[in-house]
N, C-alpha and C positions, 0 to 999 in steps of 0.2 A: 504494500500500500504506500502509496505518497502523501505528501501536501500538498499545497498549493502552489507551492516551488518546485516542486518536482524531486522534492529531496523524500528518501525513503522516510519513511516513518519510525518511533523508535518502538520498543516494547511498552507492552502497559502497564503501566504502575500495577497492576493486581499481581500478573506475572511474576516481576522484580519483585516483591515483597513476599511472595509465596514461597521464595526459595527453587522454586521450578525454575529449568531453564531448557531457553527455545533452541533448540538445535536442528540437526538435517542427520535423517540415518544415511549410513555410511554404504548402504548396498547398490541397489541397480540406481539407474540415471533418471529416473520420477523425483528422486529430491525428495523426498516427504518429510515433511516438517514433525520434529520429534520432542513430547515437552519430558525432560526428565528429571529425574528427584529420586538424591542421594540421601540416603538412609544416616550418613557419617563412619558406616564398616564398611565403606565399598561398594556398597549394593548398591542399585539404583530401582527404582521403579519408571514405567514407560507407558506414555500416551502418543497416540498422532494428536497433533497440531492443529485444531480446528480452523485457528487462523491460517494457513499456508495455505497459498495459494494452489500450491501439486498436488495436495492429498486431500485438505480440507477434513482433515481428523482419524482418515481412513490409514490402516499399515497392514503390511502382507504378515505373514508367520513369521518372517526373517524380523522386521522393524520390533515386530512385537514381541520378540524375546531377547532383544539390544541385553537385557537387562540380565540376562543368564552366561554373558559370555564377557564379563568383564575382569572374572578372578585373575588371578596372578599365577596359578597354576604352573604354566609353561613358562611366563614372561623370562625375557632376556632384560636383569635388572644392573648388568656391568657392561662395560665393555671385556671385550676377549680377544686376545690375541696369541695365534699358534695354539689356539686350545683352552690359555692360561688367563683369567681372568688380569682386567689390567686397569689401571689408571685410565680418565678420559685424555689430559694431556699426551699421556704416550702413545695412546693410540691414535689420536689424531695427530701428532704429528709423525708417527709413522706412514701414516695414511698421503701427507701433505708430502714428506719428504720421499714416499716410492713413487706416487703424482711425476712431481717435479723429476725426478730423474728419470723415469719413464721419457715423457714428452723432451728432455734435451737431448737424452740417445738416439730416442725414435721421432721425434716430431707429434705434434698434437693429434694424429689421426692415429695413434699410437693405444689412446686413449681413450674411455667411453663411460657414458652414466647411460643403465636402464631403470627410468624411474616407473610408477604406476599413477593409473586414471584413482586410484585413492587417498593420494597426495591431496592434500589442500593446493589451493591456487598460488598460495604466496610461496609454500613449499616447492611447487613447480618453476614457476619463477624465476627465484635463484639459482637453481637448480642449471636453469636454461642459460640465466644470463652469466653465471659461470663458466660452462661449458663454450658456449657460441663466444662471449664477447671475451673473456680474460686466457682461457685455454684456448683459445682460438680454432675450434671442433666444433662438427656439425653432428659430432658422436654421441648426441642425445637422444634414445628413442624410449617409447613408453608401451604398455603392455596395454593401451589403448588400442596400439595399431592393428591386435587381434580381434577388436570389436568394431570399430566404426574406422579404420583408414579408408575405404572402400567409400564412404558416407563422403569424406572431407573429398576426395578427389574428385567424383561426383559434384559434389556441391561448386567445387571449382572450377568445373569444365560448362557447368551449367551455367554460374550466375556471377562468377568471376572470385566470387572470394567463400568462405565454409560458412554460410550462414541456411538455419533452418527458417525457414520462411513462417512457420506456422506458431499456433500458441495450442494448451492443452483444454482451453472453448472450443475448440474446434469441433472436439471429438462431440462435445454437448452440439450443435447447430448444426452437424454432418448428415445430409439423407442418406447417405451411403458410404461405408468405412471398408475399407479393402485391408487388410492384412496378409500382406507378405513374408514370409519365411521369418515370422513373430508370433513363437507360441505366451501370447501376450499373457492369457492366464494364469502361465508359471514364472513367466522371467519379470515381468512389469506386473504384479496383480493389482494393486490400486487403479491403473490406468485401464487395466481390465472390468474393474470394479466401476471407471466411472462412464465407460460405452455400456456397461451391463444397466447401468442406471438410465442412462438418458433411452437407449431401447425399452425400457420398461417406461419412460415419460411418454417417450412417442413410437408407438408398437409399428410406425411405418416404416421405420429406420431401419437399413439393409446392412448387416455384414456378410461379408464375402470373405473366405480364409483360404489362403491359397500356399497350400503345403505339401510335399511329399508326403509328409505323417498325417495320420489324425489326433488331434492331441487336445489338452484338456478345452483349447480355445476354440474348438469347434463345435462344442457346447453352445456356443451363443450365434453361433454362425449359420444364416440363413442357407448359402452356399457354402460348402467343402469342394475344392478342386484339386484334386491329388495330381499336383504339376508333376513331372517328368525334372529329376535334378539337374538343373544347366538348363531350364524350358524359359525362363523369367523374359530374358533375353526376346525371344519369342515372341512367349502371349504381349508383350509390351508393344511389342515391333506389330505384331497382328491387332491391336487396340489402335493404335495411329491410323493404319491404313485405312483404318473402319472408322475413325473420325472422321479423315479426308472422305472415305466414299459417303458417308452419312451425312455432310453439309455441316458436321460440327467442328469445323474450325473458327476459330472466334479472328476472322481475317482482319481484323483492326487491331487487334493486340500483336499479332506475329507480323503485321507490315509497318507496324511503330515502331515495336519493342522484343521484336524475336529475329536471329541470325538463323540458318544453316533449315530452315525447315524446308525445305525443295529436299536438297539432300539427306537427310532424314526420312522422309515421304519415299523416296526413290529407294532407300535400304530396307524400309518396310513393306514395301509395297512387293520385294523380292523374297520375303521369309516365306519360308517351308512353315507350315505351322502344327505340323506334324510331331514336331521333336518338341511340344509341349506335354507327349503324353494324353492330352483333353482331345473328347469327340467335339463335333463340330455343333451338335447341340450344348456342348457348356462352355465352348469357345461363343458363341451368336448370344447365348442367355446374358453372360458377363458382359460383354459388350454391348451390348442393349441395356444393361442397367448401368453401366458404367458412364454411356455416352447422354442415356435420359435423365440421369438425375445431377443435376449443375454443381449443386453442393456435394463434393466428392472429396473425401480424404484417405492418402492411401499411405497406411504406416508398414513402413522395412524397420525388417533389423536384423540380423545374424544370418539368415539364410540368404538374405540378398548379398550382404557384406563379406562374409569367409569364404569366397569362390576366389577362384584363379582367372575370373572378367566380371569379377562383383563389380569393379567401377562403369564396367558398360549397361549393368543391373539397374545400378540408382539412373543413368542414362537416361536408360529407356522409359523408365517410370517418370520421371523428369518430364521427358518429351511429351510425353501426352497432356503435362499439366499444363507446359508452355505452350503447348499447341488450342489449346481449347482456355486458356487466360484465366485457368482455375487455380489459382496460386497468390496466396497472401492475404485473402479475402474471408472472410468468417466461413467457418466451414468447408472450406476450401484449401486443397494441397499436399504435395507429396510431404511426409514426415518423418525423420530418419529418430527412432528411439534407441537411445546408449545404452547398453549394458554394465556400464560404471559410475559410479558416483559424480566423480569429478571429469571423466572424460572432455567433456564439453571446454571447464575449465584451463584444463590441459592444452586443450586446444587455442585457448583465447591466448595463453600467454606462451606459446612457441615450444610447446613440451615434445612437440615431433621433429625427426632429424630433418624437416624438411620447409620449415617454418623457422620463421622469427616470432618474438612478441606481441601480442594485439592484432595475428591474421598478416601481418606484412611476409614477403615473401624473401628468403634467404638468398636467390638468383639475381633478385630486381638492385640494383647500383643504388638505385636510389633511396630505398629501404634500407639498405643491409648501413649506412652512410646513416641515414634519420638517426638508425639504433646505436648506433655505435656512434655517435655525437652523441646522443642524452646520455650512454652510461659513459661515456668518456674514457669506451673501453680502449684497451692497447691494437686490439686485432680483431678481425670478423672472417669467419671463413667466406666463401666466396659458393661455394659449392653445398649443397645437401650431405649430409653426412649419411650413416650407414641406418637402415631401419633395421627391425628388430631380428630377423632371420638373419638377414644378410651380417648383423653386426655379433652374432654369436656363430654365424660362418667362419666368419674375421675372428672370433677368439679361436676358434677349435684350430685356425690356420697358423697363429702365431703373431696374424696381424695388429693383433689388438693385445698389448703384454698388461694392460692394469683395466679392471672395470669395477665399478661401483654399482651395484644393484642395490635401490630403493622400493622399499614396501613391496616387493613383488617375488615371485617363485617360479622364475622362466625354465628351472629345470622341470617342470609340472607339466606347465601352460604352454609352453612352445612345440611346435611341431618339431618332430627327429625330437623327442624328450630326451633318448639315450645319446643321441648324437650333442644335445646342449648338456649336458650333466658331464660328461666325457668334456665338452671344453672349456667347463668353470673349472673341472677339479684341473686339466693342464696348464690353464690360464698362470700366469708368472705371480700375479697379484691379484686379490679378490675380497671386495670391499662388500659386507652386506649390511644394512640399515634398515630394522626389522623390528618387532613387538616381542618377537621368538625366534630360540634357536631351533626351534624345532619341524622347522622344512627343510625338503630335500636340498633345495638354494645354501638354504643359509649353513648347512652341515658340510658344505664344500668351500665355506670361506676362510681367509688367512685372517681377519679383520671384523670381529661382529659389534656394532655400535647401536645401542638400545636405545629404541627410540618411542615418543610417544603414541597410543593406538586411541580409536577412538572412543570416546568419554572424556578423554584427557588434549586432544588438540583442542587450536583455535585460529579460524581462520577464515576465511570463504569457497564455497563449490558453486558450479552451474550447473542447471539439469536441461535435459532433452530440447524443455523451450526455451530455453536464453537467461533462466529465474537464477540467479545467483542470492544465496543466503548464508546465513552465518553459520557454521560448527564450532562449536562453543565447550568446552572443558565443565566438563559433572565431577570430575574424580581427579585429585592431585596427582601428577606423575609419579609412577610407584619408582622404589630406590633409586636408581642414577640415569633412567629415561632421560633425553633430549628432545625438542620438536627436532623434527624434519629438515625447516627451514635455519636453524638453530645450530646445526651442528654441519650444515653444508659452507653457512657460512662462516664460523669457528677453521674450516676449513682452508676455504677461500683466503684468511686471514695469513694462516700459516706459508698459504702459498704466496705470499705479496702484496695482496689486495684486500688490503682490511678496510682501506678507506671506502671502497665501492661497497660493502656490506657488513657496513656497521649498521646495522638495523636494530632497532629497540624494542621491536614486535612486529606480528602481522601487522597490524593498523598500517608502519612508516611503508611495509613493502606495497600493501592495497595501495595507498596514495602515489607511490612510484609505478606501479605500471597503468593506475586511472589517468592520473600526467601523459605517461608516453601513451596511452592509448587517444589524447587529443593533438597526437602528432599526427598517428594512424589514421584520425579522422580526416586532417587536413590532406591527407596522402590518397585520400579517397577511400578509405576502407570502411565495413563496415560495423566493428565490434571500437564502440568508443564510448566509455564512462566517466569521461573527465569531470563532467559534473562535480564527481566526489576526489580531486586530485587535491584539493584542503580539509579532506574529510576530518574532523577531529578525532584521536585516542577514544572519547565521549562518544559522540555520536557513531562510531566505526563497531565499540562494543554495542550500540542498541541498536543498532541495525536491522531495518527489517527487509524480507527478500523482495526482490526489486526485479520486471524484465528488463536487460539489456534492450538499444542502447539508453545511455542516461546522461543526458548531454543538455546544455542552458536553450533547444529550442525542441528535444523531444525524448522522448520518454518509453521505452517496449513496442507493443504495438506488433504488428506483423512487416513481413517485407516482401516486397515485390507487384501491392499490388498495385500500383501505382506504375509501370511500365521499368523503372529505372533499375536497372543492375549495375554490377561492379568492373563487368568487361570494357576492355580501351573504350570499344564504340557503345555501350551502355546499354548494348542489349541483350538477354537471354538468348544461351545459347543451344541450339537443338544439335544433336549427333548424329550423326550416319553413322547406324550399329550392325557391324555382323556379329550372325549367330555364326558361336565357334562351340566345336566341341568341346566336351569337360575335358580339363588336363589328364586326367588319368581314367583310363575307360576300361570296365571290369573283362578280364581274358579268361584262358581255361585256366591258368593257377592262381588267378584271383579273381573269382567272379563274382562277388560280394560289394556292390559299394556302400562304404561306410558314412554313415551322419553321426554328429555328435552334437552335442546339447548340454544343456542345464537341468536338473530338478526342481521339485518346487521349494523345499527348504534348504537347499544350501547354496554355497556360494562360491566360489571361486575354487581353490582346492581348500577348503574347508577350517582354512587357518581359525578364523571366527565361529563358524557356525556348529562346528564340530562340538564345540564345549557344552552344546546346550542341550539335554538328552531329545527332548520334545522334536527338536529337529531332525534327529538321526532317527528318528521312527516310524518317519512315513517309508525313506528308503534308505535302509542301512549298509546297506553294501554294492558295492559297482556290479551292475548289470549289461546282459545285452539283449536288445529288443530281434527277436527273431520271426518270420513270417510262418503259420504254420504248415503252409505247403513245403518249405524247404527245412524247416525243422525237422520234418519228419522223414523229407529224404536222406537228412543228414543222422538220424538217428540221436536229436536233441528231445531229451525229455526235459518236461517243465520244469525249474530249479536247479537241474543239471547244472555243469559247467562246460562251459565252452573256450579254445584256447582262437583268439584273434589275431590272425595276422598279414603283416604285410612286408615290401621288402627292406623297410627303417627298424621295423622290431613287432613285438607280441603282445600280446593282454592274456587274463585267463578271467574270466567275466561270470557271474550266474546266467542263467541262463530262464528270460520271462518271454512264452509262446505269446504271438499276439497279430493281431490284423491291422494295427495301429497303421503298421508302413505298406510299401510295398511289396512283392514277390522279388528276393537279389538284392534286398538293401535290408540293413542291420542299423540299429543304432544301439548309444553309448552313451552315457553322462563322463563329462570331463571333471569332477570334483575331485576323486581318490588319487591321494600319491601315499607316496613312498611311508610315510607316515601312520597311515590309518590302510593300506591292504599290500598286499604283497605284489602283485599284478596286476592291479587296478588303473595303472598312469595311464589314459588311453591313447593320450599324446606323443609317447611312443612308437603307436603304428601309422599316425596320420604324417605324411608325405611335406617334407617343405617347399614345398611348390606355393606361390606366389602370385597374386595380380601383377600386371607388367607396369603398372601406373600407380599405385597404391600402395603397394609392396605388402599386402594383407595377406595371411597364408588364408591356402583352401581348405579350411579346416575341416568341411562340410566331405570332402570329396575323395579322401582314400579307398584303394580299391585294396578289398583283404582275403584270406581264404578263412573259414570257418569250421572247425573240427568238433567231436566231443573231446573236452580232456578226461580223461581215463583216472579216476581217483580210485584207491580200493580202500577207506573209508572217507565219509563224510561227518561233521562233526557241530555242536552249537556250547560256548564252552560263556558263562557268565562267572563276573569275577566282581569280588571288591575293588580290589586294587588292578591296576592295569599290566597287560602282558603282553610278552614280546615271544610271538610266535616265530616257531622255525620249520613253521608247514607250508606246503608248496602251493599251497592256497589259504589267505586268511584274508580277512577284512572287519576290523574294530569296530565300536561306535559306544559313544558316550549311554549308560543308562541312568536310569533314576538314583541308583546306592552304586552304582560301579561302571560297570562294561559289560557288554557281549562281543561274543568275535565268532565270525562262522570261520571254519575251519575244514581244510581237508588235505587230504594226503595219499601219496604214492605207497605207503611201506604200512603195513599193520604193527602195530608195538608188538611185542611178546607178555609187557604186563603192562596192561592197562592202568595200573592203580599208580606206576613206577612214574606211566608218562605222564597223569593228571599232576603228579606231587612238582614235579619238573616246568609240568609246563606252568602252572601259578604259584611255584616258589614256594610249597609248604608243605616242607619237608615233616613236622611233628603234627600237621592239624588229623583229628578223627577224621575217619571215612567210612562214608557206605557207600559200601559197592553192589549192583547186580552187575556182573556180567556173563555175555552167551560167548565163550571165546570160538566154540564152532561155528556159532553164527555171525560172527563179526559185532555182537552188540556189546555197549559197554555204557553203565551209567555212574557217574561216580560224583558225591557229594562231600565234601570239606565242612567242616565245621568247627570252631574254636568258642569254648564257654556255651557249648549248645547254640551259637550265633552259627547262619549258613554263608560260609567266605568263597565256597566256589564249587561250581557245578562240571560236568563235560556230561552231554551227552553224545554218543558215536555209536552210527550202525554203516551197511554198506550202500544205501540208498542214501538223498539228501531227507534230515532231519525232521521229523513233523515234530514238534512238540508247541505245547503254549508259550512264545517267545517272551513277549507283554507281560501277563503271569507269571513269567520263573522270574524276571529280569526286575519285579518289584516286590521279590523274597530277600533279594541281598541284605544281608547285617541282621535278616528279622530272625528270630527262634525257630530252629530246623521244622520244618514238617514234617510228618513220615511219608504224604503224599509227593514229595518233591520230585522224587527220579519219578515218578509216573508221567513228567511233563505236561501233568491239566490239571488244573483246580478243581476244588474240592466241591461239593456243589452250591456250599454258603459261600463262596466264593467266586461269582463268575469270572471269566477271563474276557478283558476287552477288547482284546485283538490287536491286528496291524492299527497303528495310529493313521484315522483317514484326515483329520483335522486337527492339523497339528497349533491352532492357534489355542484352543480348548482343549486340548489331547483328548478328541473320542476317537475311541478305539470301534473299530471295522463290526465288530459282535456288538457292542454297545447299540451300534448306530439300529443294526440288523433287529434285534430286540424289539427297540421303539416302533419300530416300523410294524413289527407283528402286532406284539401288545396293546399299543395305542392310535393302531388303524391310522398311523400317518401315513397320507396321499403325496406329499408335493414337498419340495426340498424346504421351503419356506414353513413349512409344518415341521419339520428335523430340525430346522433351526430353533423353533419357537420350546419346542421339548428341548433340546439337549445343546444348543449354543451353535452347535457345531456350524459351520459355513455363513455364520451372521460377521465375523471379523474383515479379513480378506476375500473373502472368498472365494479363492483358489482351488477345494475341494469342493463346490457344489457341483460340477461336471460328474465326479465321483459318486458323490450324495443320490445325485440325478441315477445311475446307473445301478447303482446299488438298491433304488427304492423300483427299478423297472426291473433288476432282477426276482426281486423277493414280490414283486405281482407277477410274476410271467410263473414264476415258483409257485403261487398259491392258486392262480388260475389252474395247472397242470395238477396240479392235489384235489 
């Protein structure tokens, strides 16, 4: 909100005085506003924001349990060097003086920072203007590049400079909402949550979901068009042609204010439309609602972005908007949603190797000149530095002898996982800056420097539409944490440059890049907040979230629709796209091609989300989605496991039958590493292949073979305390009093009771055992003071037992029902957790639905909570209340 000046507003006195504070969760790129409140032991308690503009009070399962993942548990609370706990002094200047000699043996491209889209903005920032303006390197890239690079280059080709044209009214005012390769219901569920709303305002309102999979978002989706992978291209190019032959071209807007459309028209008008996959009745249906309803909004994100011609993706999508002058206007326009916090931010201030500060371009003389006059730096590179594949090519090469990884875990997250972990650990120097030692990254570094996570930053993020808000500190930085920004520039100082980054807080660096961003303006660009380049310390902390831009004659707003763009000649630009095949196309030794994705409740590789049991319950361990025609060719039973591969490396995945995908295509979640399962890194088998413009890998598009793996026991082993398997298949997850770990193995023990003591460490605890050593069965229960400390069961098929139920026995008084694995009958079991904001459990849900003759998901809700938060499981709800009628019809 503003005044009348156009200056944000601050907080309200009730707020400030209640001890609540207004912050931003730290997950996907909705931004939602988070009010939180510190107990004084750490704890916090968590609401959404009624006032913030992205959520307006709503949070998914992830925002909503902010408050369970903030122990100190794992934290990294020293600096560590060579293993050895160490002073911050000596560590940074270790750090400053392998820097420095690095870059005079080798020269500045010698050298590299991979930071992440979870960085605050002013932590990016310096970061940037480190690297680019005092080290004189373009060898800064961010783990952004694996989610929207695809989007910014797009955006660039299009409209001249990375700006999203639209606001998140949109989706309210939209007759028609297209989703592309965005299973919006699990990765963005608030923004799910607020198209679920405005279709329930106005029951006329069309989505169209257009994906390979069927997934939880096509729950609300009028249309499912189960595209053909690499088809985007395509139906886009076949939407054009069919605006030109249908008379909907808006021929005043594209003879004003649009280039290239002839040629454009000419490449579409040549597509095959074939290699969509779609009949020519849901090709004609789309495009008939596409081209009849004016107010159209069509949101990308991940499926569009992670291909090897995602830049041609957003293109195509583009073209059509420009073509028909549907763009920037209420309810109108192509919409690019981040999968990162801060992504957006990152982008405003030059956090990619291919960018300067505030959107100027690192090639342009005259840019790279602006920047380097306001920091009054020494040097500017002249060239793009290495993006994020290409610059872990360059370590594994030798090119690159010192890197500094911030807030991220690109031995996880990047494609060839084993090929990047292979060249952190050979890398000469290896700097990580992190909340924990406890990912695979930061277990390869020479250098671990503790830094603050969030509860304890402060600073500002941008989300998807332009909203920049505050992240504000709930909880004191635990033992010797640093911000971010903080200890880069502690850095910076060591290496020479103290005077450029003597900074006093966020606040002085906000006010430094709102200044230089009213250079940018002057330069023609269009991310400029000067407005607030005397923002006060005062007003900087009461900040409230504001849309970019924010300048003394306007204020958010959308862009574009007004004719003017960023291009020399100031007009939007349309592309002539060929359709090209997918880089890697399935053969007889790999005819599988793979997708991968997100879950609903976790996050990145799980650094955060993993702490908090509720989340690891909907899905606890890394799976793979198999189609049941070729499951069955393959001799895959349900739960089974299955070994994934490709020619970068392997997975070993459970194994869930399903019609979700198509017939030859498999999917995968990218969460589990090294960490929490044994084989789970999925990133491992997917290909580093790359867009040729964007340098985004195609994360989407490895092509793999798919096996049974052969285990001759399987296993389900709950414990108090946590353990470290040596079986050839495991995968951990946080419970309510301990852990569970599924488990399984090549080799039979000889004594079951010898391996249970081994494997959870408890050498003197009682034991009950049943075991069938003929049969391969074994149940074995620990116990200390009659408390139950740890469980295994193991037979030669995968595990049935009550998971839920045994896993909220830990520390209580042994039962004697326990090895049975089901509860007693005063005791029911609630099952797999289907809502994990309420944690109901799957039999909970099922129950209600018998007993109290609930009809309709909104009746589940009203009984049992469940699906009234985020709503991300109501898809679920929905399926689960049409099985248990299709059940009792059949009875």
């Amino acid at each position: 909100m503003m005044d009348g000046a156009g200056q944000p507003l601050p907080l309200t006195e009730e707020k400030a005085q209640s001890g609540t504070v207004c912050t931003t969760c730290p997950y996907c790129g909705v931004g939602c506003g988070v009010l939180a409140r510190s107990n004084g032991r750490g704890e916090i308690t968590i609401k959404g924001d009624k006032a913030h503009p992205a959520n307006e009070g709503r949070l998914c399962s992830k925002g909503s349990a902010l408050g369970e993942t903030t122990d100190l548990d794992d934290r990294l609370l020293a600096p560590v060097v060579n293993g050895a706990e160490a002073d911050w002094d000596s560590a940074l200047d270790l750090v400053a003086e392998r820097f420095q000699a690095t870059i005079a043996e080798h020269g500045p491209d010698s050298v590299a920072f991979y930071v992440s889209g979870q960085l605050l903005t002013e932590d990016y920032y310096v970061a940037n203007k480190l690297m680019k303006g005092f080290i004189g390197s373009g060898n800064i890239d961010t783990n952004s590049r694996l989610c929207m690079a695809s989007s910014v280059a797009g955006h660039k080709r299009a409209f001249g400079t990375d700006t999203v044209p639209g606001l998140y009214a949109d989706l309210d005012e939209a007759d028609v909402i297209v989703l592309v390769g965005s299973n919006l219901a699990w990765c963005h569920p608030v923004l799910y949550q607020r198209i679920a709303a405005a279709k329930k305002a106005r029951p006329g309102m069309k989505v169209v979901n257009i994906d390979p999979r069927r997934t939880a978002t096509s729950d609300i989706a009028d249309t499912h068009l189960s595209i053909a992978p690499g088809g985007d291209v395509a139906l886009f190019n076949g939407l054009l042609a069919e605006i030109a032959a249908q008379g909907a071209v808006d021929g005043d807007f594209v003879a004003n204010h649009v280039s290239g459309f002839e040629a454009a028209l000419d490449a579409a008008n040549g597509t095959d439309l074939s290699v969509t996959g779609l009949s020519g009745e849901e090709l004609a249906a789309f495009f008939h609602l596409w081209i009849g309803s004016e107010k159209v909004v069509t949101i990308y994100s991940q499926g569009v972005n992670q291909s090897s011609f995602g830049t041609d993706k957003v293109n195509a999508i583009t073209n059509c908007h420009l073509a028909t002058g549907r763009i920037g206007k209420p309810g109108m326009g192509p919409f690019s949603v981040t999968g990162q916090p801060n992504a957006m931010g990152g982008r405003e201030v030059g956090g990619l190797a291919n960018m300067l500060a505030c959107h100027l371009d690192i090639e342009n003389p005259e840019h790279r000149s602006a920047v380097r006059e306001f920091w009054d730096a020494p040097t500017m590179p002249e060239v793009a530095g290495l993006k994020a594949v290409d610059m872990f090519r360059a370590v594994g090469e030798g090119r690159i002898k010192a890197i500094w990884v911030i807030c991220t875990n690109p031995a996880v997250s990047l494609p060839d996982a084993d090929g990047v972990r292979a060249a952190i650990e050979g890398c000469d120097f290896v700097v990580v800056s992190d909340i924990t030692a406890q990912t695979d990254t930061a277990q390869l570094a020479d250098v671990l420097l503790p830094a603050t996570g969030w509860g304890e930053k402060d600073g500002t993020v941008t989300n998807s539409e332009r909203c920049i808000s505050r992240q504000r500190g709930v909880l004191p930085p635990p033992g010797q944490a640093r911000h971010d920004w903080r200890i880069i520039c502690d850095v910076a100082a060591r290496m020479g440059w103290g005077a450029a980054f003597d900074y006093s807080g966020p606040a002085e660096i906000f006010r430094e890049y709102a200044a230089l961003s009213g250079i940018a303006g002057k330069l023609g660009r269009d991310f400029d907040i000067s407005a607030l380049a005397a923002i006060s310390d005062r007003d900087f902390e009461a900040m409230a979230p504001f849309h970019w831009p924010l300048t003394e004659t306007r204020q958010g707003g959308r862009f574009f629709g007004d004719g003017r763009f960023y291009t020399p000649d100031g007009k939007g630009r349309m592309l002539a796209l060929e359709v090209k095949a997918p880089a890697s196309m399935p053969s007889a030794d790999y005819p599988f091609r793979l997708n991968t994705g997100r879950v609903r409740d976790h996050w990145h590789t799980m650094t955060r989300t993993a702490k908090s049991p509720r989340l690891s319950q909907h899905m606890a361990e890394p799976y793979l989605e198999v189609h049941p025609d070729d499951a069955s060719r393959l001799g895959l039973l349900p739960a089974t496991l299955a070994k994934v591969q490709s020619p970068q490396g392997s997975a070993v995945l459970r194994v869930v039958v399903t019609d979700r995908g198509r017939k030859g295509e498999v999917f995968a979640p990218i969460h589990w590493s090294g960490q929490n399962s044994a084989t789970g890194r999925i990133d491992a088998v997917v290909t580093a292949i790359t867009d040729p413009v964007s340098g985004q890998p195609d994360s989407k598009g490895a092509v793999v073979k798919v096996e049974p793996f052969e285990a001759t026991w399987f296993g389900f082993a709950l414990s108090v305390d946590d353990i470290h398997p040596q079986s050839a298949y495991w995968a951990k997850a946080r419970a309510k009093a301990g852990w569970r770990t599924e488990l399984a193995c090549t080799q039979t023990p000889q004594d079951w009771e010898a391996y249970a003591r081994g494997l959870f460490g408890l050498a003197d605890a009682e034991a009950v055992t049943m075991v069938d050593a003929r049969r391969g069965f074994a149940r074995i229960a620990f116990h200390e003071g009659g408390r139950l400390r740890a469980a295994l069961f193991a037979a030669p098929e995968p595990v049935a037992v009550a998971r839920t139920h045994l896993t909220s026995l830990m520390g209580e008084e042994l039962d004697p029902a326990t090895l049975s694995g089901r509860p007693a009958a005063d005791r029911p079991d609630p099952g797999a957790t289907i809502c994990a904001c309420f944690d109901v459990g799957v039999n909970t849900i099922l129950a209600a639905i018998q007993n109290q003759n609930l009809t309709t998901v909104d009746a589940i809700g009203a009984a049992l909570h469940a699906g009234t938060n985020c709503g991300s499981c109501r898809p679920e709800l929905a399926a689960l209340l049409l099985s248990a009628t299709q059940k009792e019809a059949a009875e």
